[in-house]
TIROLO-163480 format. One record per residue: x, y, z of N, C-alpha, C, CB in turn. Coordinates in Angstrom, 3 decimals, always signed. Glycine has a CB too. Layout:
{n.x=X | n.y=Y | n.z=Z | ca.x=X | ca.y=Y | ca.z=Z | c.x=X | c.y=Y | c.z=Z | cb.x=X | cb.y=Y | cb.z=Z}
...
//
This chain:
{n.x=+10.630 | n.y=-48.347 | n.z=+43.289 | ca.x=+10.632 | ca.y=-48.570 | ca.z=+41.840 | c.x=+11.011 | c.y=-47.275 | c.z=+41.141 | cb.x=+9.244 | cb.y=-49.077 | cb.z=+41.345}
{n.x=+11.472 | n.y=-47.747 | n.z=+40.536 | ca.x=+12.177 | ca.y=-46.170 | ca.z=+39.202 | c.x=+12.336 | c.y=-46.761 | c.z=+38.044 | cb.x=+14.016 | cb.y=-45.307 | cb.z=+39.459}
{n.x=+12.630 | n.y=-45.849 | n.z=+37.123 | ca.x=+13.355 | ca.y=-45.861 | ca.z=+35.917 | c.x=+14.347 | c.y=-45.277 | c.z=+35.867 | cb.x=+12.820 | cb.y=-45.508 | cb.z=+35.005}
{n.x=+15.663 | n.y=-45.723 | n.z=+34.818 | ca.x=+16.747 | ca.y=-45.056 | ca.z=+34.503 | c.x=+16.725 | c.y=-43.957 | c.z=+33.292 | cb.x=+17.642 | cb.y=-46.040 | cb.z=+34.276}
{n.x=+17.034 | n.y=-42.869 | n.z=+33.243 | ca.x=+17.321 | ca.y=-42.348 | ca.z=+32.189 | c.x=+18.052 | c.y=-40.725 | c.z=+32.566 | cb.x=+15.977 | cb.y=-42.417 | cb.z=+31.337}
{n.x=+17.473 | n.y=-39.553 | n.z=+31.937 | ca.x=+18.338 | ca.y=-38.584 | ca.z=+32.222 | c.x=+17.555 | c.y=-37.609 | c.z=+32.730 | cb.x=+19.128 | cb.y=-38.175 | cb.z=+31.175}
{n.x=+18.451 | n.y=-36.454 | n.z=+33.697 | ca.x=+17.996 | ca.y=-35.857 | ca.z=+34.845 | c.x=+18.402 | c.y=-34.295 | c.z=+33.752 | cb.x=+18.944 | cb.y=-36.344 | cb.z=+36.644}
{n.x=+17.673 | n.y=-33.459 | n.z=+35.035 | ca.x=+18.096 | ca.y=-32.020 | ca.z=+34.081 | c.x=+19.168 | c.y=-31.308 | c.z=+34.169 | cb.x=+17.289 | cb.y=-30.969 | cb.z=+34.215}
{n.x=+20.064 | n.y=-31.235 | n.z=+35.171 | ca.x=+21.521 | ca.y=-31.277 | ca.z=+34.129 | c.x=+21.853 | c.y=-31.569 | c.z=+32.874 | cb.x=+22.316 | cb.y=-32.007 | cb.z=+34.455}
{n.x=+21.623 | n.y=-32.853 | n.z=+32.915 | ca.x=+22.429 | ca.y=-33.827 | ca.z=+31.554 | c.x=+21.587 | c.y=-32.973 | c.z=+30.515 | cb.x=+22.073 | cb.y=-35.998 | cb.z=+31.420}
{n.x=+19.977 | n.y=-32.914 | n.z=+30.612 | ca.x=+19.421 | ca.y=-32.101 | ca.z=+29.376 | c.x=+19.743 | c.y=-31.061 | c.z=+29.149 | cb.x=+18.289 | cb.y=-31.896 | cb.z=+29.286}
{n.x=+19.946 | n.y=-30.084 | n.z=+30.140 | ca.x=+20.581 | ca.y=-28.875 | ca.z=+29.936 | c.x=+22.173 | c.y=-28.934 | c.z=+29.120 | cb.x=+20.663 | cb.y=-28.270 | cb.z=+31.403}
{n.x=+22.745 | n.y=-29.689 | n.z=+29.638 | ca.x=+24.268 | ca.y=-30.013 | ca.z=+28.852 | c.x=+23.825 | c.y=-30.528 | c.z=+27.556 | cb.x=+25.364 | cb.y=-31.271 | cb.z=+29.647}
{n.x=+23.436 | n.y=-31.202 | n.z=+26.970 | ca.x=+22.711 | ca.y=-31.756 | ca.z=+25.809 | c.x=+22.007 | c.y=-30.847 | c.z=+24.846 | cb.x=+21.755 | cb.y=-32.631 | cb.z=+26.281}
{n.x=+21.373 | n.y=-29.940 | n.z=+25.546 | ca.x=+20.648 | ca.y=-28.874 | ca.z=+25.306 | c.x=+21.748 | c.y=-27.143 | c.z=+24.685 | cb.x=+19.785 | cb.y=-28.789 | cb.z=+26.921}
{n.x=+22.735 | n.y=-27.462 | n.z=+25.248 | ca.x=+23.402 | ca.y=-26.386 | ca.z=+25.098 | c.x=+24.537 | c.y=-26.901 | c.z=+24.277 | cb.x=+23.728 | cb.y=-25.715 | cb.z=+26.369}
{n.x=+24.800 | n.y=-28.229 | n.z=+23.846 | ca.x=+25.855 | ca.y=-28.494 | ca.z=+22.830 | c.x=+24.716 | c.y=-28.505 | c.z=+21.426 | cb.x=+26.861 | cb.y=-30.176 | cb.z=+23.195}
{n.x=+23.802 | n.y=-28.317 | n.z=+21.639 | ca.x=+22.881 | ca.y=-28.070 | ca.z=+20.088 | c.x=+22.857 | c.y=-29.421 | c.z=+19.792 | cb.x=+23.635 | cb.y=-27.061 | cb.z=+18.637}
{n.x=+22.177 | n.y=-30.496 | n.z=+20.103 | ca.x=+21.863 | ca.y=-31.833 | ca.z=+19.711 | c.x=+20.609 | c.y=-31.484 | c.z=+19.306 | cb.x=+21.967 | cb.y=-32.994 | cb.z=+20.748}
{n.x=+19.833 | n.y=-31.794 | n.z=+17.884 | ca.x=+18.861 | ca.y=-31.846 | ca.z=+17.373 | c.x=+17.907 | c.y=-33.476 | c.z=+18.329 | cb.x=+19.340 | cb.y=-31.819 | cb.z=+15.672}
{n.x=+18.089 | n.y=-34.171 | n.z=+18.613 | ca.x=+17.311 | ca.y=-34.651 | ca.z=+19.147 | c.x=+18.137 | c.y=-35.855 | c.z=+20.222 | cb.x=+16.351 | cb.y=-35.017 | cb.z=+18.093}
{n.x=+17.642 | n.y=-36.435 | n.z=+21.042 | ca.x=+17.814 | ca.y=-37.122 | ca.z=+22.367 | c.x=+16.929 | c.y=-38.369 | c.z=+21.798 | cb.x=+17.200 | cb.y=-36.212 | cb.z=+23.907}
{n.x=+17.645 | n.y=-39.713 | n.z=+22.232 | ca.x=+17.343 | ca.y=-40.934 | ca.z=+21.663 | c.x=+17.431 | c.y=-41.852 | c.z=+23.059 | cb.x=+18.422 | cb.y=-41.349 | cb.z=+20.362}
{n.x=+16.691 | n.y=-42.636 | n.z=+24.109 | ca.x=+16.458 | ca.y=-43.233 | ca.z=+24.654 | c.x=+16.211 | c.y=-44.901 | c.z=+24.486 | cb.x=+15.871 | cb.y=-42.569 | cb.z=+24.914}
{n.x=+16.127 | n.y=-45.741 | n.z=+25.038 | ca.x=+15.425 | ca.y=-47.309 | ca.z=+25.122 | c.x=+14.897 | c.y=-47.557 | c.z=+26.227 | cb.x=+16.309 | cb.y=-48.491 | cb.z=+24.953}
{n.x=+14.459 | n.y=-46.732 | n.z=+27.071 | ca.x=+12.792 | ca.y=-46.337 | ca.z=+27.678 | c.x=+11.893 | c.y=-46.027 | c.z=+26.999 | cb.x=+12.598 | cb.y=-45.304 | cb.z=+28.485}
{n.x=+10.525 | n.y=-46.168 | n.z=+27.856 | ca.x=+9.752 | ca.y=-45.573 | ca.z=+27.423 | c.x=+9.583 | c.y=-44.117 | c.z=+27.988 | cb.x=+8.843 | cb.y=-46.318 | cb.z=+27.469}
{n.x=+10.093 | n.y=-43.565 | n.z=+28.653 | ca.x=+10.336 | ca.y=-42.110 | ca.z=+29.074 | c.x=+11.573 | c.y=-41.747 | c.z=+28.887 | cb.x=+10.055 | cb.y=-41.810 | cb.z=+30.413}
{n.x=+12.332 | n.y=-40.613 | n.z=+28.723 | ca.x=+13.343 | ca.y=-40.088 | ca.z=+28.663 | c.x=+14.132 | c.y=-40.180 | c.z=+30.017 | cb.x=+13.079 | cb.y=-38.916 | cb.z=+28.192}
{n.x=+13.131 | n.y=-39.418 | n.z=+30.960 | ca.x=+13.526 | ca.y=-39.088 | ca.z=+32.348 | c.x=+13.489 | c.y=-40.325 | c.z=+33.107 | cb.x=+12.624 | cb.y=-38.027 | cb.z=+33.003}
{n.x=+14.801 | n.y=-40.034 | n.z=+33.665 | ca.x=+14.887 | ca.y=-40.615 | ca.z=+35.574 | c.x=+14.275 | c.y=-40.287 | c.z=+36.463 | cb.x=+15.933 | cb.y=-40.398 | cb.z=+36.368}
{n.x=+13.120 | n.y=-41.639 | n.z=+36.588 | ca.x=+12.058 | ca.y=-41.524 | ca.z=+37.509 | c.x=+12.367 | c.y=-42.306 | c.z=+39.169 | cb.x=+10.758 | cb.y=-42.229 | cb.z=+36.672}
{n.x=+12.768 | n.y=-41.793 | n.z=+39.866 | ca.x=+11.695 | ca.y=-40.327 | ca.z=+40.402 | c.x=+13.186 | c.y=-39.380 | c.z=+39.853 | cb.x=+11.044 | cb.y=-40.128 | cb.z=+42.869}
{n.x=+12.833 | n.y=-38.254 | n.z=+39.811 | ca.x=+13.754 | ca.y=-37.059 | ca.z=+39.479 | c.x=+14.361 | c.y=-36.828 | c.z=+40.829 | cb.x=+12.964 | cb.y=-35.664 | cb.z=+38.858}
{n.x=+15.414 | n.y=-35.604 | n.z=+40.681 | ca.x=+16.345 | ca.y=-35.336 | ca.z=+41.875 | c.x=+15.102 | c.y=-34.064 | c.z=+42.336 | cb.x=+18.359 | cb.y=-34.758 | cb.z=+41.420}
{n.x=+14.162 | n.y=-33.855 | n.z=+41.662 | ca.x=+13.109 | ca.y=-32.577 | ca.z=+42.458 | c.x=+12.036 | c.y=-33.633 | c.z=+42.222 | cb.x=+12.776 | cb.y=-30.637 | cb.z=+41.592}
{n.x=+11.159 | n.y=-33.926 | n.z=+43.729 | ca.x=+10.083 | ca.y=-34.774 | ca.z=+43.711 | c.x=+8.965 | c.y=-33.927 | c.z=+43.097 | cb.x=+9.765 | cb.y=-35.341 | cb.z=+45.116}
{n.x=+9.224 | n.y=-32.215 | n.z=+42.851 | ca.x=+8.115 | ca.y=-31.158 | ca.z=+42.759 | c.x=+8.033 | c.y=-31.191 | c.z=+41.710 | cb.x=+8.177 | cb.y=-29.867 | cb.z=+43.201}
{n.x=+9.254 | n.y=-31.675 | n.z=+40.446 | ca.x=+9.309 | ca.y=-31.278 | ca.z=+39.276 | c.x=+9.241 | c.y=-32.726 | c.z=+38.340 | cb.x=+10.581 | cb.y=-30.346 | cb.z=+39.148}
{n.x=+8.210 | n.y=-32.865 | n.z=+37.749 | ca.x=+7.612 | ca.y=-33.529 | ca.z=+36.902 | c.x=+7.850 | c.y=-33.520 | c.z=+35.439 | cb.x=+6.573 | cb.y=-33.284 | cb.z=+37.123}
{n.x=+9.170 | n.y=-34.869 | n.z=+34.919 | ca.x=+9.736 | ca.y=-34.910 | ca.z=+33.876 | c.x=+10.803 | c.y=-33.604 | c.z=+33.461 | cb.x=+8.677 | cb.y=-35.128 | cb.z=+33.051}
{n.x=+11.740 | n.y=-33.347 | n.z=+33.787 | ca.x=+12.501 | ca.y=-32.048 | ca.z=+34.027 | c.x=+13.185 | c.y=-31.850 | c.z=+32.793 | cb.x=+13.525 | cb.y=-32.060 | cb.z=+35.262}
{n.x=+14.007 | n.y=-33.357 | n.z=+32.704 | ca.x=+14.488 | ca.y=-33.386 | ca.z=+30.815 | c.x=+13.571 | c.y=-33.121 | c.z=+29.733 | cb.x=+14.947 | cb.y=-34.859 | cb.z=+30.267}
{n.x=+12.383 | n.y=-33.667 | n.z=+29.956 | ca.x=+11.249 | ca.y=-33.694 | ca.z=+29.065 | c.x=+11.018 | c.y=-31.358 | c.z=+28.846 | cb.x=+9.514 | cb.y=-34.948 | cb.z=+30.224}
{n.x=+11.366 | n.y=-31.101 | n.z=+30.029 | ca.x=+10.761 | ca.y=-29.434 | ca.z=+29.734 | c.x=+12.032 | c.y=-29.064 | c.z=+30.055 | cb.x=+9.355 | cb.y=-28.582 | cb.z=+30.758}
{n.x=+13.343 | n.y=-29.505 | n.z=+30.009 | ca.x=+14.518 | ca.y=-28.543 | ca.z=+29.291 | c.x=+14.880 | c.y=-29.186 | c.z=+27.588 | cb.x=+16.212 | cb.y=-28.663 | cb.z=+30.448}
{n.x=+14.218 | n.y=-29.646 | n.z=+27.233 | ca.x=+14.649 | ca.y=-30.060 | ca.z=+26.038 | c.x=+13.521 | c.y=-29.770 | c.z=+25.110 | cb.x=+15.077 | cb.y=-31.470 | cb.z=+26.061}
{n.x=+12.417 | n.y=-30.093 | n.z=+25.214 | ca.x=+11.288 | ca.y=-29.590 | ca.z=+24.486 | c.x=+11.260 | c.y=-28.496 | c.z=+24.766 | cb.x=+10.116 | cb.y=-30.092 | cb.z=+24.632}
{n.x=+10.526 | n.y=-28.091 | n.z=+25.749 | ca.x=+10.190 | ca.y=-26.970 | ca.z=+25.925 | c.x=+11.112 | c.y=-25.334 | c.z=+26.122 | cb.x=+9.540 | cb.y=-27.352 | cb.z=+26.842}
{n.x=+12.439 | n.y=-25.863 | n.z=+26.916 | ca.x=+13.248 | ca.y=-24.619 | ca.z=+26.445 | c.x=+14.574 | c.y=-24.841 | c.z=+25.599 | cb.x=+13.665 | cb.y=-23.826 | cb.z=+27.703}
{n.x=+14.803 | n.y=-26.122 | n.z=+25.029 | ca.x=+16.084 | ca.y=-26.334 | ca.z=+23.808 | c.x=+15.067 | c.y=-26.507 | c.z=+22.377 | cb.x=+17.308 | cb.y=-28.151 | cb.z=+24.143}
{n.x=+14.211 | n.y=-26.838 | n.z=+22.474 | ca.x=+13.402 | ca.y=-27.410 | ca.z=+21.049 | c.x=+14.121 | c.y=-28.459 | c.z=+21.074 | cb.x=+13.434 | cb.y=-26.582 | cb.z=+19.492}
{n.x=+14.816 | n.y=-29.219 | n.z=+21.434 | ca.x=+15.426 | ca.y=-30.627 | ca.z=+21.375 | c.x=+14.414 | c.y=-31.786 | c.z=+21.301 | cb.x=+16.298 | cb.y=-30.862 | cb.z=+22.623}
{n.x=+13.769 | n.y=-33.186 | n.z=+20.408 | ca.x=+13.254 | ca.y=-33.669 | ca.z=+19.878 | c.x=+13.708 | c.y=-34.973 | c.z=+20.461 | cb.x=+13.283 | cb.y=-33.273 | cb.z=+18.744}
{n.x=+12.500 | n.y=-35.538 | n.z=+21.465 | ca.x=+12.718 | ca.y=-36.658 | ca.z=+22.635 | c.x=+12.348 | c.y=-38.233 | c.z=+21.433 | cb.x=+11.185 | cb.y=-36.344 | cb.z=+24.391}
{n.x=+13.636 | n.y=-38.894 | n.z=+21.632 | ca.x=+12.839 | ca.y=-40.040 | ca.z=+20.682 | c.x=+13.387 | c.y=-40.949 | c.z=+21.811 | cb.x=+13.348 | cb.y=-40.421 | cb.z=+18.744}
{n.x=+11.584 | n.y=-42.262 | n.z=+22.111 | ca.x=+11.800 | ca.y=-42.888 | ca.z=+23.024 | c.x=+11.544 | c.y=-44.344 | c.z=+22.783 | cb.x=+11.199 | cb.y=-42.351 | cb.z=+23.949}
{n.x=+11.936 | n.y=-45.342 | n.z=+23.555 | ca.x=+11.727 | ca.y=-46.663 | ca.z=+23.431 | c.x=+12.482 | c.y=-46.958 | c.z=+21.741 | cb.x=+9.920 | cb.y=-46.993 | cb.z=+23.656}
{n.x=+13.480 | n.y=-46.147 | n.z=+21.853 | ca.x=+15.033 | ca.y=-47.102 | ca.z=+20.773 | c.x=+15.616 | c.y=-47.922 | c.z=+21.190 | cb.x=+16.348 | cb.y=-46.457 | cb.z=+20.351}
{n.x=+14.786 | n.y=-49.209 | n.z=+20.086 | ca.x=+15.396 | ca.y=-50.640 | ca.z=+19.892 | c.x=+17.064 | c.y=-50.500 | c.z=+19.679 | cb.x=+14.648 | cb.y=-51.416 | cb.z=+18.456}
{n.x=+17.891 | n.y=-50.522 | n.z=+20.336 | ca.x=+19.401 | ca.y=-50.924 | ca.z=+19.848 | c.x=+19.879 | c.y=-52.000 | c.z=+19.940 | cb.x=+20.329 | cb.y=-50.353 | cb.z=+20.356}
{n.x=+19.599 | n.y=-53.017 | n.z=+19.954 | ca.x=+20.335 | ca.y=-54.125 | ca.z=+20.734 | c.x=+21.334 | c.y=-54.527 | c.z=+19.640 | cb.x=+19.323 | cb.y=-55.461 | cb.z=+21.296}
{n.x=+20.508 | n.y=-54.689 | n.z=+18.497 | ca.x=+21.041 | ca.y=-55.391 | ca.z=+16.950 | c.x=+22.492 | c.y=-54.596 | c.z=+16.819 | cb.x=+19.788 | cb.y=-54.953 | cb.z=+15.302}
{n.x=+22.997 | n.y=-52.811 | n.z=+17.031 | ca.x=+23.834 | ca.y=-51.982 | ca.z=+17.036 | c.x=+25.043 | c.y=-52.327 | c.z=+18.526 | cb.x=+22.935 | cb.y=-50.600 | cb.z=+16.985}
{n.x=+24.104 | n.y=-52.721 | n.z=+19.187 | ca.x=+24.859 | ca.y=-53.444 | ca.z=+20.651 | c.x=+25.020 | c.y=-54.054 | c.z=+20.623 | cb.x=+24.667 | cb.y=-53.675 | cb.z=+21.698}
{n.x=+24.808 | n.y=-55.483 | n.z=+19.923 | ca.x=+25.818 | ca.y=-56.804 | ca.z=+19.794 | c.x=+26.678 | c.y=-56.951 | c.z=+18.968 | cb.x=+25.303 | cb.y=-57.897 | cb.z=+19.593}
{n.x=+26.429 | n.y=-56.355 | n.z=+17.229 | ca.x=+27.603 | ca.y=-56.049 | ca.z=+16.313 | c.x=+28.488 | c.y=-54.913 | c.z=+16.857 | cb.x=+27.088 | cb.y=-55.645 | cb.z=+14.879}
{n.x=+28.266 | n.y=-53.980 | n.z=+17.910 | ca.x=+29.644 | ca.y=-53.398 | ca.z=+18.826 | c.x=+29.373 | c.y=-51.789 | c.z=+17.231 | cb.x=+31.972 | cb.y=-55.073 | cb.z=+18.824}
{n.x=+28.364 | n.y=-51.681 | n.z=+16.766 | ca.x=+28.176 | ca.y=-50.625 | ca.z=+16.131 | c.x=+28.786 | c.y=-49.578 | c.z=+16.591 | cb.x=+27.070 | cb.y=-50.415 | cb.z=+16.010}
{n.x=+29.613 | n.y=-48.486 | n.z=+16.036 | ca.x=+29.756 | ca.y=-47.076 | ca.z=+17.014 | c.x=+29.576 | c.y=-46.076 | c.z=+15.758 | cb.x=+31.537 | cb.y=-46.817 | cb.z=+18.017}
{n.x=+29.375 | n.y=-46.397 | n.z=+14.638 | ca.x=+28.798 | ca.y=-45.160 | ca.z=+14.011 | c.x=+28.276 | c.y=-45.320 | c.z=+12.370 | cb.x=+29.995 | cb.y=-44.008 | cb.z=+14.113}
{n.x=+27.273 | n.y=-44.697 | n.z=+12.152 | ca.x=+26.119 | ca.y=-45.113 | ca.z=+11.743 | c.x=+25.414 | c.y=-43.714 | c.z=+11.123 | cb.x=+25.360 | cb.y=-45.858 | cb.z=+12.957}
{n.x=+24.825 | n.y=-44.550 | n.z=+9.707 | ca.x=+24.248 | ca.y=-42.730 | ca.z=+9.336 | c.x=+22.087 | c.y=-43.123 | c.z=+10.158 | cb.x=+24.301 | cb.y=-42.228 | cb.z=+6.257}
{n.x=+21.709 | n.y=-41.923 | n.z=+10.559 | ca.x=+20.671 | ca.y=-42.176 | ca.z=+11.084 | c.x=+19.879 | c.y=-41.297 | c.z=+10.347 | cb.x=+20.671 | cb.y=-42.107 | cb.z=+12.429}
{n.x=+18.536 | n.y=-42.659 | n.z=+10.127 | ca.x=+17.673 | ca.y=-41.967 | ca.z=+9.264 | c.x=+16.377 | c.y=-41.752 | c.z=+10.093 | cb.x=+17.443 | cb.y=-42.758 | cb.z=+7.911}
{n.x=+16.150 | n.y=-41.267 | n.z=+10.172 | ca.x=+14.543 | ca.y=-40.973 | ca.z=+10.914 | c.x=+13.272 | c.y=-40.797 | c.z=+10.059 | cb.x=+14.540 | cb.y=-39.552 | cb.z=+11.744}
{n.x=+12.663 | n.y=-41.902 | n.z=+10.047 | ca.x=+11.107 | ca.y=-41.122 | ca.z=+9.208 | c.x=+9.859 | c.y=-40.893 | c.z=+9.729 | cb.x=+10.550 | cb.y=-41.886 | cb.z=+8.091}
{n.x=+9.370 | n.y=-39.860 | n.z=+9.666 | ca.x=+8.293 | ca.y=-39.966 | ca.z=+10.388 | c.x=+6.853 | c.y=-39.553 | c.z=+9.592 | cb.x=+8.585 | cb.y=-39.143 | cb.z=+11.577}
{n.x=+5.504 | n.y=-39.774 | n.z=+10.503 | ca.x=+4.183 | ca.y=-39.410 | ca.z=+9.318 | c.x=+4.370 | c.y=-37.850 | c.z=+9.428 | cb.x=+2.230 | cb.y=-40.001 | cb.z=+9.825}
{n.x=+3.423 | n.y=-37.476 | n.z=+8.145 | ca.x=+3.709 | ca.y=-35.713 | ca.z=+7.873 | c.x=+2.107 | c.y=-35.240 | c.z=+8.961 | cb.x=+3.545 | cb.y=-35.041 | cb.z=+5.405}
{n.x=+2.345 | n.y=-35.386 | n.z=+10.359 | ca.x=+1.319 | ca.y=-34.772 | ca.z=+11.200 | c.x=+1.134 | c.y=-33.185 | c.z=+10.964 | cb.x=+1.697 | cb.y=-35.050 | cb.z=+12.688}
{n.x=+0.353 | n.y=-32.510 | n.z=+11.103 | ca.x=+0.437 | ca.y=-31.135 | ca.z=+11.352 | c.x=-0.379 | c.y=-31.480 | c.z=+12.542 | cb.x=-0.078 | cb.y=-29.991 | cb.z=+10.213}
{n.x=+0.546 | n.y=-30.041 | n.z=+14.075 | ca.x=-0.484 | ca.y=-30.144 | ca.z=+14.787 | c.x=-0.021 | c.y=-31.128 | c.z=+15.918 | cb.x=-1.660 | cb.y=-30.542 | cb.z=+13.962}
{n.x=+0.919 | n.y=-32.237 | n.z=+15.687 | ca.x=+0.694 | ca.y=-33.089 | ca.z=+16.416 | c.x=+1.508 | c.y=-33.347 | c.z=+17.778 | cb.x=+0.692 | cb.y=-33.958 | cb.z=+15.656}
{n.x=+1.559 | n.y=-33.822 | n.z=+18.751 | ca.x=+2.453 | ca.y=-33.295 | ca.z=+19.836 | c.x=+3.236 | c.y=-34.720 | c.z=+20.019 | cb.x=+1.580 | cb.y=-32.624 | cb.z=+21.336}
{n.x=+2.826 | n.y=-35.681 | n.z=+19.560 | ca.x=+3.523 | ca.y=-37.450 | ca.z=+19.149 | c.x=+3.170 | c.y=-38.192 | c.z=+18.066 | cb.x=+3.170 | cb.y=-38.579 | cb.z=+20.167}
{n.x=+4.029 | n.y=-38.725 | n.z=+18.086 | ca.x=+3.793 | ca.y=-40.086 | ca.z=+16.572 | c.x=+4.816 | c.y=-40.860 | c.z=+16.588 | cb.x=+3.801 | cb.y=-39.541 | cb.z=+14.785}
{n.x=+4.206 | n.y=-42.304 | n.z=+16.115 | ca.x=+4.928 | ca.y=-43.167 | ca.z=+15.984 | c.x=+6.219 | c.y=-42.748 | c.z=+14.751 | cb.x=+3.989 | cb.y=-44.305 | cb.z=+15.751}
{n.x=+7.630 | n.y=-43.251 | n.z=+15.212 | ca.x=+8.517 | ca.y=-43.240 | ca.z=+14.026 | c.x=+9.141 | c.y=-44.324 | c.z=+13.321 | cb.x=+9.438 | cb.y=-42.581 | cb.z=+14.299}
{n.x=+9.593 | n.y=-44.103 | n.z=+12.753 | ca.x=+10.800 | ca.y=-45.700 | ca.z=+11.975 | c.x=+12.283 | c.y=-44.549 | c.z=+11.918 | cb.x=+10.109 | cb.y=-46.597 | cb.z=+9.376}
{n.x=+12.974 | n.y=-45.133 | n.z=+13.205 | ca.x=+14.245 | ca.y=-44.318 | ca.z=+12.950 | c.x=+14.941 | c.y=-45.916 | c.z=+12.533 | cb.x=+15.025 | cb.y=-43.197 | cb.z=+14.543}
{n.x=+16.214 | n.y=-45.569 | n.z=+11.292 | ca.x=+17.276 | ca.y=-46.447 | ca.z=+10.527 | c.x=+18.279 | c.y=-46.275 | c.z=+10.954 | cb.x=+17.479 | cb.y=-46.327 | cb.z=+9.242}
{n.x=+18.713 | n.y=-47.426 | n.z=+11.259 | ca.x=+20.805 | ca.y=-46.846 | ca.z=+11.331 | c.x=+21.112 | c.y=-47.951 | c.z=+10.335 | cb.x=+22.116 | cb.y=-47.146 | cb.z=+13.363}
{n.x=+21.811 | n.y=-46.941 | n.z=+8.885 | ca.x=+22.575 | ca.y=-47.360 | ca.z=+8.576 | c.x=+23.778 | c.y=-47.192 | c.z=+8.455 | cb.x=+22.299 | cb.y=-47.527 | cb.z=+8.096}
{n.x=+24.520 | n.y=-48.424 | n.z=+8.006 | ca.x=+25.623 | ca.y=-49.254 | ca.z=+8.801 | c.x=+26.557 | c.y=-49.141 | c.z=+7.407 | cb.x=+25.123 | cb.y=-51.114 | cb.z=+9.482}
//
């Protein structure tokens, strides 16, 4: 059993073109199991932890995937946490 998503290469490449944040439809970012069985969520700590890159997970697209969407202004809102290390969001694409 696994999940699909992205390994640390790809974050590192992602990471070094300056993407303010990484958008998934998992509930994890990472490809489970990883290519290092030692290293635990690898995208998750090249992107947080050494890009500041901002993991948003379990994005609904489908509605953008059946109208064949390819570009879109994206709104993200989120609660004003201080402190907080997650929270629920309402990200928008409008169309």
């Amino acid at each position: 059993a696994g999940e699909p998503g992205l390994g640390e290469d790809g974050a590192r490449y992602l990471g070094e073109l300056g993407v303010v944040a990484v958008g998934a439809d998992t509930w994890g970012l990472d490809a489970l199991p990883g290519d290092k069985a030692e290293v635990l969520f690898p995208a998750h700590q090249e992107l947080l932890a050494r890009q500041g890159v901002y993991i948003l997970e379990n994005m609904d697209t489908r509605a953008l995937v059946a109208d064949q969407v390819q570009e879109f202004l994206f709104v993200l809102g989120q609660p004003r946490f201080v402190g907080a290390v997650q929270a629920i969001i309402n990200p928008v694409a409008i169309r």
